[in-house]
C-alpha positions in Angstrom: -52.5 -79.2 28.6 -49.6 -77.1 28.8 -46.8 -78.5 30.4 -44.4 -76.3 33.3 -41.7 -76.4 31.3 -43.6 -75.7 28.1 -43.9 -72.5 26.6 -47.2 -71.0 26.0 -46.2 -70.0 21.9 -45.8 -73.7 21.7 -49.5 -74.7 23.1 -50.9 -72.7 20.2 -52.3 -70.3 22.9 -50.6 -66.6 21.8 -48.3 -65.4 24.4 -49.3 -61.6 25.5 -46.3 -60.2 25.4 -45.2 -61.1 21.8 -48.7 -60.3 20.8 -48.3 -57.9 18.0 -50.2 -54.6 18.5 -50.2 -52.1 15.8 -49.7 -48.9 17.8 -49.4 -45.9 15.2 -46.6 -43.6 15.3 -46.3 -39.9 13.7 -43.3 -37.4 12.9 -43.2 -34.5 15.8 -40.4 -32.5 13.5 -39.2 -29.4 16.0 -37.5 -26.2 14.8 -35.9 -24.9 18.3 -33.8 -21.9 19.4 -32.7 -20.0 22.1 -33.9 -16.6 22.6 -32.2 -14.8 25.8 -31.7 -18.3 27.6 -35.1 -19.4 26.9 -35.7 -22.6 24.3 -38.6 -21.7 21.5 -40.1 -24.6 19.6 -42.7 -24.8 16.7 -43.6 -28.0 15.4 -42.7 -27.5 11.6 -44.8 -30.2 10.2 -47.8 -29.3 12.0 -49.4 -25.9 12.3 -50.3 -23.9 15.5 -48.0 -25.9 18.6 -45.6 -23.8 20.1 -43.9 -23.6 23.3 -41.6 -22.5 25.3 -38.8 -24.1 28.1 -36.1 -23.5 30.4 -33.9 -25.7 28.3 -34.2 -28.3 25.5 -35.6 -31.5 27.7 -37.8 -29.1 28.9 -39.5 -27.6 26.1 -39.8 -31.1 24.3 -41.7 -31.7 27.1 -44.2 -29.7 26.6 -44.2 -29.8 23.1 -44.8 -33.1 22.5 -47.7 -34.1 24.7 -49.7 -31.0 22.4 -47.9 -32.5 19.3 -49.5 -35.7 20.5 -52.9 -34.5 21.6 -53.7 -32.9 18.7 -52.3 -35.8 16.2 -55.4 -38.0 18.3 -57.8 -35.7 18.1 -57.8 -35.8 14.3 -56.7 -39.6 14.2 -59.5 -40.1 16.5 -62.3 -38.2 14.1 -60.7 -40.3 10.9 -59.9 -36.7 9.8 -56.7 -36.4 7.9 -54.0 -34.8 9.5 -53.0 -31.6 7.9 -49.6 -32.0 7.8 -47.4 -29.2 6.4 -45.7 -30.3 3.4 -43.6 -29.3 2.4 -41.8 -29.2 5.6 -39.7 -25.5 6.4 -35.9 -25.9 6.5 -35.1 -24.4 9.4 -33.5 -20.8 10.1 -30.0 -20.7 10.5 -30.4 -19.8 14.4 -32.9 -23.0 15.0 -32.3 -26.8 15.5 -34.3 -29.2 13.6 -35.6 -32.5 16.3 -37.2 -35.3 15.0 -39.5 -37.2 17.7 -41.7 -40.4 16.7 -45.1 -40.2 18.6 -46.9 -43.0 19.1 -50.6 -42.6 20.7 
């Protein structure tokens, strides 16, 4: 019996919230650049996600939920993710972002 003043990591019963959960997490690496007041990003490690925003906030945004869809879909599948190695440098006109994803 668990007393009120008793913790529940002390009854031997594992508290929820310090339960660990292994939640995995993956590189979103952005190369961004503004074209004519518009942000353009491309994910540089993976191939084929581009998009487009009215600033920086907003393009991550919408880059990163694709980014992240995409990432499950092969995670998903137990396919391996085919990750661009090696990564780009960036042009001299772009910014490189680096965003951990977690599904």
């Amino acid at each position: 019996m668990v007393q009120e003043n008793q913790k529940s990591s002390d009854s031997g019963i594992p508290d929820p919230l310090l339960a660990q959960v292994e939640v995995p997490a993956f590189p979103c690496i952005v190369h961004m650049r503004i074209d004519g007041g518009e942000y353009r990003g491309t994910v540089a490690n993976l191939a084929g996600i581009e998009a487009t925003g009215n600033s920086e906030r907003d393009l991550l945004g919408k880059i990163v939920p694709m980014f992240k869809r995409v990432v499950a879909e092969f995670h998903q599948r137990g396919e391996t993710i085919p990750w661009i190695t090696p990564l780009p440098v960036p042009e001299p006109t772009e910014i490189k972002r680096f965003i951990p994803v977690h599904l």
